[in-house]
N, C-alpha and C positions, 0 to 999 in steps of 0.2 A: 644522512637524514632522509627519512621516506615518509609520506602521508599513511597516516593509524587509521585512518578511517574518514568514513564522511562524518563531518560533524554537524551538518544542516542542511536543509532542501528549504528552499524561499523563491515563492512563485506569487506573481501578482492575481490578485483579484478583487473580482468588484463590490464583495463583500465583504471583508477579511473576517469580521466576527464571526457573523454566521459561517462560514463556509470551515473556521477553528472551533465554533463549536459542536458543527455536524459532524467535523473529523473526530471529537474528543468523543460526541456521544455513542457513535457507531462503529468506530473501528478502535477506539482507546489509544489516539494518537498526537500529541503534541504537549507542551507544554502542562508539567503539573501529575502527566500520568507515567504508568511504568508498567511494562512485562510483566508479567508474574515469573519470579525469579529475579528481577531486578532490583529490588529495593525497594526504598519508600519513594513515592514522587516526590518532584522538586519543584516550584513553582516555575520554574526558568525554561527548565528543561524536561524532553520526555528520554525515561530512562527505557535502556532495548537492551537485548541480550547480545550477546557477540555470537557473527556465523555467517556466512557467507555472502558476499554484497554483489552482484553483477554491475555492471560500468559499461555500458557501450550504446556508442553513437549508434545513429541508422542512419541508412541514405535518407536523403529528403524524400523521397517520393515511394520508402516503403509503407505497408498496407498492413504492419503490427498496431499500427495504432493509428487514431483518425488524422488524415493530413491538412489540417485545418490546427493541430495541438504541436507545440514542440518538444513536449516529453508527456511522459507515461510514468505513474509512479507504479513501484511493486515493493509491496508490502509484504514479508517474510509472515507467516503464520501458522499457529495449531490449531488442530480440529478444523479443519476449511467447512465442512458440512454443517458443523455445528451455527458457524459464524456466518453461512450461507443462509440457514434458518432464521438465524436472528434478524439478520438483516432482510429476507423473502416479509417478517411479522411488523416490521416498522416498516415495508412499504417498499423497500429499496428493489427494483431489479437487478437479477445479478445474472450473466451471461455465463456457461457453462457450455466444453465443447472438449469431447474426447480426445478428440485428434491435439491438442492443445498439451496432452498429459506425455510425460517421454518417460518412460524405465530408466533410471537408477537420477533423474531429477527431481521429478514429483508431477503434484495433479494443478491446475490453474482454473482460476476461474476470475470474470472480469466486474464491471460497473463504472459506472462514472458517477461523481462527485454533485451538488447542486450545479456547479458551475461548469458543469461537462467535460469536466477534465479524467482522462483515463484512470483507471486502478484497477494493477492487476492484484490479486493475491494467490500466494506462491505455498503450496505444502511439499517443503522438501522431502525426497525421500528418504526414510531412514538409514 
């Protein structure tokens, strides 16, 4: 028997609605929504496509992500440009950094959440 996959990410905050429904309006992430490709939404759950997951600790005291947060969510995504726009038009900043992109992984760009929690988003390469 081997784990299929992550089946949920659950993090406290001070907000929970608002902070699920900035996720839903902005990035089309939790409960209720789906990938294109995926199906229909479900109320329960957010439906995602299958593809690659990374899993890995960090030291405590690396400088990928703020040392104040104990994790960093990364969101698998298309069009990163596209989805960079939308979100530069509602307001959101979003962090962009060459060095960041690797050949044959893809291109990254970052932002944090209301509640300043990291978010990377990831275009893998094809």
């Amino acid at each position: 028997m081997t784990v299929q996959g992550i089946g949920g990410l659950f993090f406290r905050a001070a907000n929970p609605e608002a902070l699920t429904a900035w996720y839903k309006q902005h990035l089309g992430v939790g409960a209720g929504c789906a990938a294109d490709g995926a199906g229909a939404p479900n109320e329960w759950v957010w439906g995602t496509l299958g593809g690659p997951v990374v899993f890995a600790p960090f030291k405590a005291d690396s400088d990928y992500f703020a040392k104040d947060k104990a994790f960093m969510i990364n969101f698998r995504v298309t069009d990163l440009d596209g989805l960079l726009e939308r979100l530069a038009a509602a307001g959101i900043e979003t962090i962009t950094n060459p060095d960041w992109n690797q050949p044959g992984v893809g291109r990254f760009a970052r932002l944090h959440d209301p509640e300043g929690n990291a978010v990377e988003l990831w275009e893998p390469s094809e």
